[in-house]
N, C-alpha and C positions, 0 to 999 in steps of 0.2 A: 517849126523848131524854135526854143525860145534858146538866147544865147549865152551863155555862163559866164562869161567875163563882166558883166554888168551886173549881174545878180551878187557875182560873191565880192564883187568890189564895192557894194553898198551891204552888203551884210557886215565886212569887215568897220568899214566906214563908219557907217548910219545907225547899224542894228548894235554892234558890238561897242562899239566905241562912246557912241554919244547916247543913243535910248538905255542900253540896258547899264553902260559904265564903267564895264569888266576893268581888268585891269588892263596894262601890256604886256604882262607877264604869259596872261591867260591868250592875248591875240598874238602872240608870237608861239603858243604851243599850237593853236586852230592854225595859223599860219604856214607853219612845220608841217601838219600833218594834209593840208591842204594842196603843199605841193609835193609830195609822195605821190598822193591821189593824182593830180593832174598829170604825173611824170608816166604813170602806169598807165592812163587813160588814153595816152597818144601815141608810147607806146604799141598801145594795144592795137589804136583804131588808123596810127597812119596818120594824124592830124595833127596843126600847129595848136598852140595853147589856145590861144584868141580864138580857135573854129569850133571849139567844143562846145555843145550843146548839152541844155539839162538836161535830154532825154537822156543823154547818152551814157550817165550817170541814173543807171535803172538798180535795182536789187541783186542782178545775175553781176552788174560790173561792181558794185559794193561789194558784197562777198568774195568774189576772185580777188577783189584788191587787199581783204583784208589775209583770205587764205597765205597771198603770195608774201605780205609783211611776215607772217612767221615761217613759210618754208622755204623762200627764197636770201629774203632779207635778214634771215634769222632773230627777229624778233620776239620777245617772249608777251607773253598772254596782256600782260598789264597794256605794253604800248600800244599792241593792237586795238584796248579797248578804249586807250585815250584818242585812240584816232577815227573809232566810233564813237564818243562822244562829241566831236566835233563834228561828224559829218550830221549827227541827230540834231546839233542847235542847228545846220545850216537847214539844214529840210524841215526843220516847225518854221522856220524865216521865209521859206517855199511857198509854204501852205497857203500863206497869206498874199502873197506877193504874186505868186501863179496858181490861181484855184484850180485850172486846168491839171497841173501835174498834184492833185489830193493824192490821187492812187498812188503814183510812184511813190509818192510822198510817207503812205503811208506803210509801205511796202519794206522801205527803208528802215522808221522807225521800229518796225517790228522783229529788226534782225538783232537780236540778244547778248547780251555781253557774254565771256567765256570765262566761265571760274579760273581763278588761281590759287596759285600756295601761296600758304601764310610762312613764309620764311622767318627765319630768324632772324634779327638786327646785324649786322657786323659792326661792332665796336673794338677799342683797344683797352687793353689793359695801363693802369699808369706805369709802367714801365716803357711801354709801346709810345705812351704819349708821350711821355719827357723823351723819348729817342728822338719822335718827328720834331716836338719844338725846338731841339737842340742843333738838328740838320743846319738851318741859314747861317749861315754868317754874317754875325753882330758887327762886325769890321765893317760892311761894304752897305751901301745904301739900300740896295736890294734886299739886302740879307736882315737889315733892320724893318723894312716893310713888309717881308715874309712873317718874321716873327712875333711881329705886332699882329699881323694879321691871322695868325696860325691860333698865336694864345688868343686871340679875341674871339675867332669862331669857336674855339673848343669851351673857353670860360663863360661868355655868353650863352651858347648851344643853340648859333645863329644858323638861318638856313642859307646858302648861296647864296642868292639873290638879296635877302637881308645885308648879311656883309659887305657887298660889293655897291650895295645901295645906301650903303649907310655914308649922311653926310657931316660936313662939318658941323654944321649948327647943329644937330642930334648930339653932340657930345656935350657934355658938361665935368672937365674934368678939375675944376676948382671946386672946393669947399672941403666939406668934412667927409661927402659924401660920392664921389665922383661914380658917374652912371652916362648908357648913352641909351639914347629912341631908337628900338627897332620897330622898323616897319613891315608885318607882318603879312601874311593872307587876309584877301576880304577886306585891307586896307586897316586893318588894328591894328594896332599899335600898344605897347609896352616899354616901360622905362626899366630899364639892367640895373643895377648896382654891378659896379668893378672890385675885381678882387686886387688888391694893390700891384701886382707881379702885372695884372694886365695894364692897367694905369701906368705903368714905370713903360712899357714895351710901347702904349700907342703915343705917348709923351715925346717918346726916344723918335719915333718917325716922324712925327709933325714937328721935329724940330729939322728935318732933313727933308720936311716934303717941298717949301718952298710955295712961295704966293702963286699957285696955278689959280687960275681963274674956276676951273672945274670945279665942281660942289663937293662930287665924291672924297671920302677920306683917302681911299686906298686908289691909287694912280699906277698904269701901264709904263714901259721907256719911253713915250711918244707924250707923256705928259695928260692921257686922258683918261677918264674912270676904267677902273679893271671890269672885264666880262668873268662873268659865270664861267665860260671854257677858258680862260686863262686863268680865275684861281684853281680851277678844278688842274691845269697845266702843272702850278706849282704845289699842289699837293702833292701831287704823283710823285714829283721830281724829287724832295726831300724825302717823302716814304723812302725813296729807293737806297735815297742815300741813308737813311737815317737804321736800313736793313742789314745796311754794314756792320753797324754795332751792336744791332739788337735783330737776331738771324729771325725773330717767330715772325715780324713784320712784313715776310716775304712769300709767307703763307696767306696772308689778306689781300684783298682788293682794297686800296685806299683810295677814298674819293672823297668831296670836303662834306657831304651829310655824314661821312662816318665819324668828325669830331662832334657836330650835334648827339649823334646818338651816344660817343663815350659820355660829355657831358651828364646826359640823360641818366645812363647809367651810373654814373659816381652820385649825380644826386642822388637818384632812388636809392640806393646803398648806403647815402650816407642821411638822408632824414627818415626815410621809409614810409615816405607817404608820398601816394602816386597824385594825388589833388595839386603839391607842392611843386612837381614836376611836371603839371601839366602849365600849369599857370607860368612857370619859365620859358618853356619849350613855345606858349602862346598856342596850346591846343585850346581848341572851342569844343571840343567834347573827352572826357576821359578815355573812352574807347581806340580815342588815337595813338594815347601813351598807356595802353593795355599790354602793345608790343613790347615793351622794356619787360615787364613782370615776365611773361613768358623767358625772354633772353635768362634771366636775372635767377642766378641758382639759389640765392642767400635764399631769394623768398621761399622759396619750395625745403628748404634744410627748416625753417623756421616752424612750417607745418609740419614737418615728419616729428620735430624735437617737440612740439606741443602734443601732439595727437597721441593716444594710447595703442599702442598695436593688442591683439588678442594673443594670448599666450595660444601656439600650437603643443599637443598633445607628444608628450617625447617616447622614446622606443630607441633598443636599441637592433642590431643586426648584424649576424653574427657571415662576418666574411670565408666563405667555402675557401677550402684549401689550395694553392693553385696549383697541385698536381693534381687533384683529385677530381677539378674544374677541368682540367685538358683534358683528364680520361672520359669524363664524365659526358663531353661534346660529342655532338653528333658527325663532326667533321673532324679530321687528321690528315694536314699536310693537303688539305686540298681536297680531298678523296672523302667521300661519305661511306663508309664501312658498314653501315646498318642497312643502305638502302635497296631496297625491295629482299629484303629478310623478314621469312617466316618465323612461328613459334615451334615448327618442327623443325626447322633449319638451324634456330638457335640450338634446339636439344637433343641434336645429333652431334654437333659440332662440340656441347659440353660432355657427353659423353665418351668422344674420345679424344 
């Protein structure tokens, strides 16, 4: 039996970290889903973490783990297949490392991702927006670090981790031209230009932020970089409030990708080219920001108003009388009067 806790502590370590480079964005999603796995596996078998063994992570316990993610855990399609991508980079890391387990190995690889839908985007209308940006309170020191930070994901069209990552030195808000470094997927990077309104709002906090030693722009009450679940905490919280004034708000799911996507959306709407939008958004292929166009009704009105439709063929039709339509029915009042009548039963009955 070879033993797991060594193999996945040098995959994370060795394999992820220093050979191949990934990010930590990417070793804390393998890591997430790493311990789900382990948590079902012992679980299952009765065992402390530290006793599990590779075998014991075969095909049959792969699949039960991933069936239970969505009938148990309720999980939908996509997590589950993020959680089979990481178990697929841990078992090519296998192959190498214990030639002995190929099979398993390959057993594993060959259990297949599960379609999903292509949903829609959720975004808000500018109305929906200026409600959430309006929620903080400009008064209170919080409520000016919400707002800074609220209009900068949305004007930006940064993604979590972007915002929350973004540091002092990425800003540049002197000159003629003030812009800040997002740091992107895959480690790309992009320089923003600021719309003034956002420049005025992240100004207003770095004058309240205070010499923390912390690099991050945007800081927790404890004086340290904000996490991904706590902006994702204070998005919620002003949606909710922000539903008070504006009741459609209440109808959404808000989470902080859904200002990325308005963003997204008001661009495409307002240059009309999807190339424009991607290169903001920092897509590395068009395909990515495909999803806005479907969202996006302008474009589809744009095609109807170009296109020529065929003229159909007119006629008109002339509508039967409605008494003459009630007699005319084979049913009255429930009751089929015709049924199982003859033609000699009809012309007895008109006869007298």
């Amino acid at each position: 039996m070879t033993p797991l806790a060594p193999l996945v502590t040098r995959f994370f370590r060795n394999h992820l970290a220093v050979e191949k480079g990934v990010s930590q964005h990417t070793i804390a999603s393998y890591s997430y889903a790493f311990k789900f796995l382990c948590r079902y596996a012992i679980d299952r078998l009765g065992k402390s973490p530290s006793a599990l063994a590779l075998e014991d992570l075969d095909a049959r316990m792969i699949r039960d783990h991933l069936a239970h993610l969505e009938r148990d855990c309720r999980n939908g399609p996509r997590t589950r297949n993020l959680c089979l991508t990481a178990i697929r980079s841990f078992m090519k890391y296998v192959e190498y490392e214990v030639p002995s387990a190929l099979e398993q190995s390959r057993q594993i690889l060959a259990i297949s991702n599960k379609r999903t839908e292509e949903r829609l985007i959720n975004h808000l209308t500018r109305e929906e927006m200026k409600a959430v940006l309006d929620a903080p309170d400009p008064n209170t020191r919080a409520g000016i670090r919400d707002q800074a930070m609220l209009y900068l994901g949305f004007a930006a069209g940064l993604r979590a981790s972007e915002l929350v990552g973004l540091r002092l030195d990425d800003t540049e808000l002197e000159g003629p031209y003030p812009s800040i470094l997002a740091r992107g997927k895959a480690r790309s990077r992009r320089r923003l230009p600021l719309w003034k309104e956002a420049t005025r709002a992240l100004r207003a906090w770095l004058a309240v932020r205070g010499s923390v030693p912390t690099p991050e722009v945007f800081l927790n009450a404890r004086g340290q970089a904000l996490t991904t679940s706590g902006l994702s905490h204070i998005v919620k919280k002003h949606a909710r409030a922000a539903a008070e004034q504006c009741p459609s708000l209440s109808k959404k799911n808000i989470a902080p990708h859904v200002l990325r996507h308005t963003c997204a959306m008001i661009s495409l709407q307002a240059t009309g080219d999807i190339r424009k939008v991607a290169m903001w958004l920092g897509h590395s292929s068009l395909k990515s920001t495909e999803i806005y166009l479907r969202a996006d009704p302008t474009e589809k009105l744009d095609t109807i108003e170009k296109a020529l439709p065929p003229d159909l063929r007119r006629g008109t039709f002339p509508v039967e009388d409605q008494l003459i339509a009630w007699l005319s029915g084979r049913k009255l009042s429930g009751v089929n009067l015709w049924e199982d009548t003859t033609d000699s039963e009809l012309g007895t009955r008109d006869s007298s």
